[in-house]
RODO-2510 file (C-alpha; in nm, 4 decimals, decimal comma):
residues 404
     n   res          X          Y          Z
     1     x     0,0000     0,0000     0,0000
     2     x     0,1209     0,3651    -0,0540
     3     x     0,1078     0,3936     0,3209
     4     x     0,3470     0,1407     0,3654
     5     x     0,5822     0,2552     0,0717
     6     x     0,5685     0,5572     0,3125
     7     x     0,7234     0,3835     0,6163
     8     x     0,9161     0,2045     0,4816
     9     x     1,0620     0,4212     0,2061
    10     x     1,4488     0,4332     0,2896
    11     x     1,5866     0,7841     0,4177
    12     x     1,7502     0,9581     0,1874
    13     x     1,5993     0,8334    -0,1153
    14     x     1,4112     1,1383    -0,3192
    15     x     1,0836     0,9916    -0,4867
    16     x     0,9429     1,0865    -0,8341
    17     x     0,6504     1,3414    -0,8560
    18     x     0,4438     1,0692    -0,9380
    19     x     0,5032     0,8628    -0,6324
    20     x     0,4375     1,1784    -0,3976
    21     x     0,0997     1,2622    -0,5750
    22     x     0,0205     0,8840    -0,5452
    23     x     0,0728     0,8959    -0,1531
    24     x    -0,1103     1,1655    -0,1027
    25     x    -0,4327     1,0546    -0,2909
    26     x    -0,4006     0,7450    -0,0682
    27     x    -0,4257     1,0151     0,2326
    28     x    -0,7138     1,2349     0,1202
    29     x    -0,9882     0,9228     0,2369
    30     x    -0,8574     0,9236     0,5360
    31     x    -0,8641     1,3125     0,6012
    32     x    -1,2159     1,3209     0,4521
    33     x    -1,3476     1,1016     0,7131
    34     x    -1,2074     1,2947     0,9886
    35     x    -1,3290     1,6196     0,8694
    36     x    -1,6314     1,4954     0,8510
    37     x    -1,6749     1,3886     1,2176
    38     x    -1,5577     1,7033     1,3303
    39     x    -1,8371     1,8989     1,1476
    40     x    -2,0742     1,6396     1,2899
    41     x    -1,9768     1,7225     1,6577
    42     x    -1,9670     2,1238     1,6194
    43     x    -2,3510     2,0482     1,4571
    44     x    -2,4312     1,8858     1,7612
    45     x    -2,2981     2,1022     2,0128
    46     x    -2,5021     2,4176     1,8464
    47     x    -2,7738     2,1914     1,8600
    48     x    -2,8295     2,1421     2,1984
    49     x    -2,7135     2,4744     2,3189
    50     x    -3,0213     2,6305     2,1311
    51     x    -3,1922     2,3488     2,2878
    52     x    -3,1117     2,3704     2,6177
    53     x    -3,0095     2,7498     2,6510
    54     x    -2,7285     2,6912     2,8964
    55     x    -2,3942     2,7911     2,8258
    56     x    -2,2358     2,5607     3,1110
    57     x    -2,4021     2,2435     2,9663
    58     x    -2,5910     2,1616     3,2666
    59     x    -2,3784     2,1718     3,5434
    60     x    -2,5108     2,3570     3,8850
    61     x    -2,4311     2,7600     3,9223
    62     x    -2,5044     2,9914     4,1903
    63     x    -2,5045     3,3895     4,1892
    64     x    -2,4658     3,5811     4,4591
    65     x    -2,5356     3,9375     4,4768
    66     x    -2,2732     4,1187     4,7168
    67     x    -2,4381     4,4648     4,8370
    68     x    -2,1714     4,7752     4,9633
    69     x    -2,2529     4,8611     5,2752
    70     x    -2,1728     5,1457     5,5345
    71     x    -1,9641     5,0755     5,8583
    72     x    -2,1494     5,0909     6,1670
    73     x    -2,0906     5,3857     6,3906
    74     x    -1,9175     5,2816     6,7451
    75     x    -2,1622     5,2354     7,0227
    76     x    -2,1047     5,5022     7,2645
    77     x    -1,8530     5,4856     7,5565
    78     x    -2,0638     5,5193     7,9185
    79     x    -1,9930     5,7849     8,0914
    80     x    -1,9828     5,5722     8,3862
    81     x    -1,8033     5,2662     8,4481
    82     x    -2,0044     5,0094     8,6211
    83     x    -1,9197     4,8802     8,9633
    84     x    -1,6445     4,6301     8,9920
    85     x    -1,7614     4,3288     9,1431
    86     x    -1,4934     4,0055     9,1457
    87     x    -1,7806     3,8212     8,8811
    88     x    -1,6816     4,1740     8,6868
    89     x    -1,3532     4,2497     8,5945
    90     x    -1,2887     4,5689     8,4354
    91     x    -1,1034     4,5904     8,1140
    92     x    -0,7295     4,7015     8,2668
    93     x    -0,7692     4,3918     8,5059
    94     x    -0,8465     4,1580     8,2808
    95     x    -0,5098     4,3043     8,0413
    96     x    -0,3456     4,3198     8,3736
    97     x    -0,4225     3,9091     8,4366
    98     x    -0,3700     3,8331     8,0888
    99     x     0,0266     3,9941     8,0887
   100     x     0,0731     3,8277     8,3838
   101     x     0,0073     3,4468     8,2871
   102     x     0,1494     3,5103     7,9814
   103     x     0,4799     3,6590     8,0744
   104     x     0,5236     3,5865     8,3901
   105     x     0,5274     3,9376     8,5388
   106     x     0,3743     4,0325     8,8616
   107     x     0,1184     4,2490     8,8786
   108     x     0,0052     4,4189     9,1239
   109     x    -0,3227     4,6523     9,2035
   110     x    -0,2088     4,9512     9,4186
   111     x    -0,5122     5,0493     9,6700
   112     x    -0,2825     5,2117     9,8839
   113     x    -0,1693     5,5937     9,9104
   114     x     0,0954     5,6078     9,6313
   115     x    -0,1530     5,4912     9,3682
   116     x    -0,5502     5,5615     9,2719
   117     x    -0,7319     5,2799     9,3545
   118     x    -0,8460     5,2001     9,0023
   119     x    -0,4845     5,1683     8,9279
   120     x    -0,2727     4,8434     8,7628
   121     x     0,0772     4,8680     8,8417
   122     x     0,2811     4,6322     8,6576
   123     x     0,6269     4,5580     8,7895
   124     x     0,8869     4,3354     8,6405
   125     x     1,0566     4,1113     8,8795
   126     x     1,4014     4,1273     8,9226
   127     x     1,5968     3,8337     8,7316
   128     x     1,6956     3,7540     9,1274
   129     x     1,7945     3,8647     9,4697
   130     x     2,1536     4,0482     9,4603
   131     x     2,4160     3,8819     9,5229
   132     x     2,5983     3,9145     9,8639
   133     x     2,9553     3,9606     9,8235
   134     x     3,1492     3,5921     9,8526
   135     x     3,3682     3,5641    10,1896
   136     x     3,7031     3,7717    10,1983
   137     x     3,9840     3,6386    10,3742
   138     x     4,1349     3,9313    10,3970
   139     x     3,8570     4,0196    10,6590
   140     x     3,9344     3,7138    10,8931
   141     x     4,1925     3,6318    11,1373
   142     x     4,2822     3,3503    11,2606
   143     x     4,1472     3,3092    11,6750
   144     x     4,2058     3,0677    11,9983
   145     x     3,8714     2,8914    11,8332
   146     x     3,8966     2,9641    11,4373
   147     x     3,8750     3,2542    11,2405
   148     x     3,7471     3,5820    11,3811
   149     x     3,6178     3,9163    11,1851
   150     x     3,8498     4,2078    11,1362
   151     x     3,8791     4,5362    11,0010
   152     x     4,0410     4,5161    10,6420
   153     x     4,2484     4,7444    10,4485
   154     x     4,1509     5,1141    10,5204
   155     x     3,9493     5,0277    10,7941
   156     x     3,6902     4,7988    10,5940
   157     x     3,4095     4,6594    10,7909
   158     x     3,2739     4,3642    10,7298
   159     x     2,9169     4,5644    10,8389
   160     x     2,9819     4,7487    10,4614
   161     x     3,1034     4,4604    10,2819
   162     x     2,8319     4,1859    10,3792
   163     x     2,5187     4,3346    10,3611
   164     x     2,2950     4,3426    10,1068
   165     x     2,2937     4,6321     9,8569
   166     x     2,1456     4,9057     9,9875
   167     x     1,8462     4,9307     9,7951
   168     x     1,8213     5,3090     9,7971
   169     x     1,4361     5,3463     9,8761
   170     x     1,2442     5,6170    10,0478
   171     x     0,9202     5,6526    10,2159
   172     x     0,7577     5,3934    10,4647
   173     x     0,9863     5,0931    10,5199
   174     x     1,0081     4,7784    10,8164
   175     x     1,3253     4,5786    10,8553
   176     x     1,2836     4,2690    11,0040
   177     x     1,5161     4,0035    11,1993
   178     x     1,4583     3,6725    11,2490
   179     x     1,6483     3,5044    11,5554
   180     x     1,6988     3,1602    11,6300
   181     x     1,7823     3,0256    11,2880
   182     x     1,9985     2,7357    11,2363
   183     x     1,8819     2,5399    11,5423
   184     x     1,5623     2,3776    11,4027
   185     x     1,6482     2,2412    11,1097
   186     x     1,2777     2,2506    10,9095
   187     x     1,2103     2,6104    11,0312
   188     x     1,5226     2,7395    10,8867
   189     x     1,4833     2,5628    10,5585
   190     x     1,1305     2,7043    10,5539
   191     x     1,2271     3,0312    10,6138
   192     x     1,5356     3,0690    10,3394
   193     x     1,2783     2,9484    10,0710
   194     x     0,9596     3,1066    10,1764
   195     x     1,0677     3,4639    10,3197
   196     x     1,1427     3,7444    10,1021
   197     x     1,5143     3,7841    10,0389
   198     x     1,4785     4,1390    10,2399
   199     x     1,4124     3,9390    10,5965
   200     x     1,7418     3,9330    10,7433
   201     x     1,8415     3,5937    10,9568
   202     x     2,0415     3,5993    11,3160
   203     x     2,1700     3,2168    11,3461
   204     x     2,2509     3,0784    11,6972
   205     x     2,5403     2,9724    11,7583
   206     x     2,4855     2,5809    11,8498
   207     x     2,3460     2,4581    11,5415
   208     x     2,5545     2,1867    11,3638
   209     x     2,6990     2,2216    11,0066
   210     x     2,6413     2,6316    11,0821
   211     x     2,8566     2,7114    10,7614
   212     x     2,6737     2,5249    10,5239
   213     x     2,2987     2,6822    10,6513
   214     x     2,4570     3,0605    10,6659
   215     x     2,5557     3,0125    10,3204
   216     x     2,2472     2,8902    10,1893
   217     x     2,0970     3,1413    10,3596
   218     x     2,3197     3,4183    10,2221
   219     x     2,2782     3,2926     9,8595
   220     x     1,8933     3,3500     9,9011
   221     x     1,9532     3,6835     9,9648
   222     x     1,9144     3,7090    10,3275
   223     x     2,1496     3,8954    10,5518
   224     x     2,3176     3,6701    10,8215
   225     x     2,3792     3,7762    11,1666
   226     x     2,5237     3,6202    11,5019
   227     x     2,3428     3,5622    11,8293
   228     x     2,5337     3,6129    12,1171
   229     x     2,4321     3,4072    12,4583
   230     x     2,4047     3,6743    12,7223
   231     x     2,2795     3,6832    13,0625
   232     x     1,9206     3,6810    13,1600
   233     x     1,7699     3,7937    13,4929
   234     x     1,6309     3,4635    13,6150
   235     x     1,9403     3,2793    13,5113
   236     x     2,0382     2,9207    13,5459
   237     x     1,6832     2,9034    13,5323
   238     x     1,6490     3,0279    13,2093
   239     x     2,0062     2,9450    13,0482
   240     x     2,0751     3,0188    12,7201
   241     x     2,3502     2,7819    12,6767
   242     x     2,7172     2,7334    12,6886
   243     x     2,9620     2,9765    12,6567
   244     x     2,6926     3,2669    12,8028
   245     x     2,8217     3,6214    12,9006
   246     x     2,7742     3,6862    13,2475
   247     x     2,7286     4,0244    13,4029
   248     x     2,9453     3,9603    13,7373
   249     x     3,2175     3,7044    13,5199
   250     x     3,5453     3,8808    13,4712
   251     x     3,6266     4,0679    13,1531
   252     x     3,8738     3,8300    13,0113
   253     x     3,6433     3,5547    13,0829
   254     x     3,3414     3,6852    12,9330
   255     x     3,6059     3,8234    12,5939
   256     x     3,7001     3,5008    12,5594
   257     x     3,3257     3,3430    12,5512
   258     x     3,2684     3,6300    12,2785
   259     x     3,5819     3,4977    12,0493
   260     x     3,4353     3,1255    12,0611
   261     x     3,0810     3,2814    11,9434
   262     x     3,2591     3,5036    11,7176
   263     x     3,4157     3,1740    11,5186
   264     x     3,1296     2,9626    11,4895
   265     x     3,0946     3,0967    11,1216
   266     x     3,1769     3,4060    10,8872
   267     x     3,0168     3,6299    10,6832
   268     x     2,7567     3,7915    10,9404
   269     x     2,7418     4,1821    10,9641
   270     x     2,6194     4,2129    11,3432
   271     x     2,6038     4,0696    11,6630
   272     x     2,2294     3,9884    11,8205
   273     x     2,2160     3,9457    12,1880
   274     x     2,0304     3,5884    12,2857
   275     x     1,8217     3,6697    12,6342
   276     x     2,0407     3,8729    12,8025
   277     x     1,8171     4,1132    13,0204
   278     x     2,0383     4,1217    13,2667
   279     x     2,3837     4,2144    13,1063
   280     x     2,2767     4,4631    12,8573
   281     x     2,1165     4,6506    13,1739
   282     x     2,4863     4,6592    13,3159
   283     x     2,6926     4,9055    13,1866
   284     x     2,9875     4,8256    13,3309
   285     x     3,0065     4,4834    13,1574
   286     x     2,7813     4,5384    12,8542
   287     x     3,0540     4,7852    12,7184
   288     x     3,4047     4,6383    12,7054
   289     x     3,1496     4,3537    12,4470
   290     x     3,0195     4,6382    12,2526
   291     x     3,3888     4,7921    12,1954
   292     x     3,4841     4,4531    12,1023
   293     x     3,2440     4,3495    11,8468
   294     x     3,2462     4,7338    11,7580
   295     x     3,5926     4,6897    11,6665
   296     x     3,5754     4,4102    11,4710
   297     x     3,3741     4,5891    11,2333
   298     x     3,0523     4,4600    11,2966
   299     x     2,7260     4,5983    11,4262
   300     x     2,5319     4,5503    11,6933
   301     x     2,1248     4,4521    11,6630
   302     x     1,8745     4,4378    12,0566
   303     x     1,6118     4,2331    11,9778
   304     x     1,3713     4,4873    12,1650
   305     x     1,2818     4,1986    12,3960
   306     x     1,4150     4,3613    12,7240
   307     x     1,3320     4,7126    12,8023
   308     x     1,6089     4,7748    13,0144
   309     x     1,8567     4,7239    12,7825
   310     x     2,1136     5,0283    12,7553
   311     x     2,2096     4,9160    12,4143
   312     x     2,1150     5,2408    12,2108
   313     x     2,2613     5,4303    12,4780
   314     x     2,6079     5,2776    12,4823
   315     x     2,6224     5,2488    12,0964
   316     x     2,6234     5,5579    12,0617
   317     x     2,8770     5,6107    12,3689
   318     x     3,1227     5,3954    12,1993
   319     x     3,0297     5,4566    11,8360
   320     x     2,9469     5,1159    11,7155
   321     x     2,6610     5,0992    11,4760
   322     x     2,3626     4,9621    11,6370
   323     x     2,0251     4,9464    11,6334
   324     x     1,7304     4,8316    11,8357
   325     x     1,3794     4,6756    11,7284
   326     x     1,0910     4,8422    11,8091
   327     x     0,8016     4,5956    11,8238
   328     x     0,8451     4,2117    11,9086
   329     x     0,5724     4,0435    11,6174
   330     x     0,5080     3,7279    11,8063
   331     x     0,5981     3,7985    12,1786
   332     x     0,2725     3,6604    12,2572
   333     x     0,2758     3,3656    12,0035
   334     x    -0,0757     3,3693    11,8509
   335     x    -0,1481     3,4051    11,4817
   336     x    -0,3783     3,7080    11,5569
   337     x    -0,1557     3,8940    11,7676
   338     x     0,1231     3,8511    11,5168
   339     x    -0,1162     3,9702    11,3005
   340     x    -0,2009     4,2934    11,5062
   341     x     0,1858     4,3617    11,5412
   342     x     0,2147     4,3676    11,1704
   343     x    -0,0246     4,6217    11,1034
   344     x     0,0970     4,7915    11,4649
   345     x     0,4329     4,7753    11,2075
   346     x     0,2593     4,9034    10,8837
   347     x     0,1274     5,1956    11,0726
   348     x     0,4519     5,3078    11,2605
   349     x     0,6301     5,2836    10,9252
   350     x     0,3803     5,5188    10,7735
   351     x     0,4583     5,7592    11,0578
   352     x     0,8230     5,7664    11,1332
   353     x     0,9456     5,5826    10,7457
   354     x     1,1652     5,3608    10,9009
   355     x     1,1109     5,0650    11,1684
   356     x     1,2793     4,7618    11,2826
   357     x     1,1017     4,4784    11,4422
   358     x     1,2158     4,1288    11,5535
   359     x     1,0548     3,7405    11,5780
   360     x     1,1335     3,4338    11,6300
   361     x     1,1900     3,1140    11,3911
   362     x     0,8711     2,9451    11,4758
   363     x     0,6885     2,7852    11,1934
   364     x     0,3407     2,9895    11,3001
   365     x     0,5382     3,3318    11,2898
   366     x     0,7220     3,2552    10,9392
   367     x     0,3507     3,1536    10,8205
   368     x     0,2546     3,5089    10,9156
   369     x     0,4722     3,6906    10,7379
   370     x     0,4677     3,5183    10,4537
   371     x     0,0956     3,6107    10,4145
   372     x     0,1396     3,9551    10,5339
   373     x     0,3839     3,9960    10,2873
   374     x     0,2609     3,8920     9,9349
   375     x     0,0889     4,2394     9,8706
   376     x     0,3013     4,4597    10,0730
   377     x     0,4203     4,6880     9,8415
   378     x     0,0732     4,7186     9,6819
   379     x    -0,0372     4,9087    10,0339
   380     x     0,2702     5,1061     9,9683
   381     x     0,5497     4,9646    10,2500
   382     x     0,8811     4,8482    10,1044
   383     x     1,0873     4,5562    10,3087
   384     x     1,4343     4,6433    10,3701
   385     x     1,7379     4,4767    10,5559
   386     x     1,8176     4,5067    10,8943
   387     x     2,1663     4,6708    10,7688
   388     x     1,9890     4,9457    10,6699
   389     x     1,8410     5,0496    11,0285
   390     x     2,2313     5,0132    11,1218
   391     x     2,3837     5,2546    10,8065
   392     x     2,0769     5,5251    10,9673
   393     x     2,2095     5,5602    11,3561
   394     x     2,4490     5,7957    11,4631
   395     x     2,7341     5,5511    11,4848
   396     x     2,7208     5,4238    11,1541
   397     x     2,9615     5,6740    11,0545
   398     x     3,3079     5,4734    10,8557
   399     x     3,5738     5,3704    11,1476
   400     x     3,8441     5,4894    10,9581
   401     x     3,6465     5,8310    11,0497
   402     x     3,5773     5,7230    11,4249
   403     x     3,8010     5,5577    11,6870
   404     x     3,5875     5,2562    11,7464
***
């Protein structure tokens, strides 16, 4: 067939004009036929478009109409707010909650005096206490029963160089100590993790493994101090332990009770007297200790828990710095009356700025504070440490400026 002389012509072989017109009358059949079927087709489409009238061929459309409209004016603001009830949170409050759980800020509502009620204050924590400066050997000597403070270079007290920073705020402000630390194991845990770092911490001086608490105390934030075992009025009865200062021993005797105290661990900026009624009422033997400790280049704290204590009065006399707490929270140990001391606290704070109160390590009192705490600052009172009620008396002035 012509077809196949097509296919299987050989390449490069020319044909004769007549061969090429007899291939392609073989070909015009075929093309004929296909025509053809095309025409028939485009017939039949036209056909049942005029039929049918539906330019899709059947298959489902939908119009929609989309109408221009004008935005909606804003409803009007109230012109006054609705009572907040706590089923009702007003707008900033509900911000305020929502940047707290998201960032982890705290956020506080001032009601107090520094702030209108309706206000959100929102403070960003700190990224952690300050650091207290790491033990300097340079401020230790070496005693009958270990290492003793000392002044350093230039006269550098230990008072200066231990404490916390001092935080630099004004207006009402408590400093608090908290004795008997170290002795009761679970109490003092409890109160270096639950107490703000601004509590400061007097340790007594019979605890075991005394380094090792102070220091977890101190990285927490919390100033350390030493108690002292000193006299009482009703003593043996009420003995505060070995190694107590006595107010008829002799001076060398009751010095060298002092050192051992002294050594039991470093890093504390003030000496705390442990009972004692009865010696810091005596002169005569209450200041050869403060001279001592004065010189040494520490401080020296009365736990306000004997009002015959010439402390203040001496302190000054001998120009140690020193400073004495004003309200005892739990000296009758009930969670109400610690309660009522607080806000006896709050309200003296508000009145003078400054005040310094003192409690004991007891689980019940901790508890207490920590409540009392939590919104502190939003009734406008600032915690502070006890160093600070030392760097305000008149013998806080630098020894290398005053003769201890």
């Amino acid at each position: 067939m012509a077809s196949d002389d097509i296919l299987t012509q050989p390449l490069g072989i020319k044909r004769t004009p007549r061969e090429r017109f007899a291939a392609l009358s073989a070909l015009r059949p075929t093309t004929r036929i296909v025509g053809g079927a095309l025409a028939l087709g485009l017939v039949a489409g036209v056909s049942a478009l005029a039929i049918m009238g539906d330019p899709h061929g059947g298959e489902p459309v939908a119009v929609a109409a989309i109408t221009l409209r004008e935005p909606e004016p804003a409803a009007p603001v109230a012109e006054k707010a609705p009572e907040k009830t706590p089923e009702k949170l007003t707008a900033g409050q509900r911000s305020a909650d929502a940047v707290e759980t998201a960032s982890g800020v705290t956020v506080v509502r001032a009601g107090g005096a520094q702030a209108p009620g309706d206000a959100v204050v929102i403070r960003v924590p700190d990224a952690g206490p300050p650091k207290l400066a790491a033990l300097d050997p340079r401020l230790a000597e070496r005693g009958r029963y270990g290492n003793l403070p000392r002044l350093g270079e230039g006269r550098t007290r230990v008072l200066d160089v231990y404490a916390r920073p001092d935080p630099g705020v004004t207006g009402p402000r408590i400093a608090i100590l908290l004795t008997g630390l170290g002795i009761g194991q679970t109490a003092t845990a409890s109160a270096i993790t639950k107490l703000p770092p601004e509590v400061s911490f007097a340790f007594a001086p019979y605890a075991s493994d005394l380094e090792r608490t102070v220091a977890r105390a101190r990285e927490a934030g919390h100033e350390a101090l030493l108690q002292v075992p000193m006299e009482p009025f009703d003593y043996p009865d009420s003995d505060p332990g070995p190694q107590t200062l006595l107010a008829a021993a002799r001076l060398p005797e009751n010095l060298d009770r002092l050192s051992w105290a002294m050594s039991r661990f470093a890093g504390y900026i003030a000496v705390v007297n442990y009972m004692g009624a009865k010696l810091t009422s005596n002169a005569a033997a209450f200041e050869p200790m403060l001279r001592e400790i004065g010189g040494r280049g520490l401080g020296y704290v009365d736990d306000g828990t004997s009002p015959r204590s010439v402390a203040t009065a001496l302190g000054a006399k001998v120009k140690i710095p020193n400073a004495q707490a004003e309200i005892v929270l739990d000296a009758l140990p009930r969670p109400e009356a610690i309660d009522r001391e607080l806000a006896r606290a709050e309200a003296q704070a508000r009145a003078k700025g400054l005040v310094l109160v003192s409690a004991t390590a007891m689980p019940m009192t901790i508890d207490r504070i920590v409540r009392w705490s939590r919104d502190l600052e939003a009734r406008g009172i600032r915690l502070v440490p006890v160093s600070v009620t030392l760097r305000g008396t008149p013998g806080t002035t630098r020894l290398s400026s005053a003769a201890p």
